[in-house]
C-alpha angles and dihedrals in degrees: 000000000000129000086263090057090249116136114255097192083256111134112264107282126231099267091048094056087042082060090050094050095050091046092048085054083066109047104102097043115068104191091045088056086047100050088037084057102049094049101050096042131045118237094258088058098059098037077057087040086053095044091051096057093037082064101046089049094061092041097060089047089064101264109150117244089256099058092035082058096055105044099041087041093239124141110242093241080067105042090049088060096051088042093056089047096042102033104006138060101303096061116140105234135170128262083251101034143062086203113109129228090259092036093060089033084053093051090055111050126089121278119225099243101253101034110137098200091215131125122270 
């Protein structure tokens, strides 16, 4: 990662798989995830956090960048960039698969009842 805490295409470093690990500690206790979250991010950082795979989420239902912008409050420039590493040509796949990292986290997770899954 960069300093920005962009990825650079460099192999996780030390400290990123150490988060992993802690996060995958908590994955089957909610609350712990909650309270480990919140005391590790401001909340600034997890309303961002939210935004960011909200928008994920509609772009890979098909919403255009535009509308994506204006429902999750992010600029386009950002979600252009989120669009090009969830549903364009940076996306992070597997060795056997064409699927990306967000694509195959985003099938799996639980759909609201009712959600259509459709574009807007």
């Amino acid at each position: 990662m960069s300093d920005a805490g962009t990825p650079t295409g460099e192999d996780d470093s030390p400290l990123e798989s150490s988060f992993l690990d802690a996060l995958l500690v908590c994955r089957d206790d909610l609350e712990l995830s909650q309270r480990f979250l919140q005391e590790l991010t401001s909340p600034r950082e997890r309303r961002w956090f939210d935004r960011r795979w909200a928008a994920a989420q509609l772009l890979m239902q098909g919403w255009t960048n535009k509308d994506v912008a204006q429902r999750v409050d992010l600029t386009e420039k950002t979600v252009g960039k989120i669009a090009r590493w969830t549903v364009g040509d940076l996306r992070v796949k597997r060795q056997d698969s064409e699927e990306g990292a967000a694509q195959e986290v985003f099938e799996r997770f639980p759909k609201a009842p009712g959600s259509d899954g459709g574009a807007a």
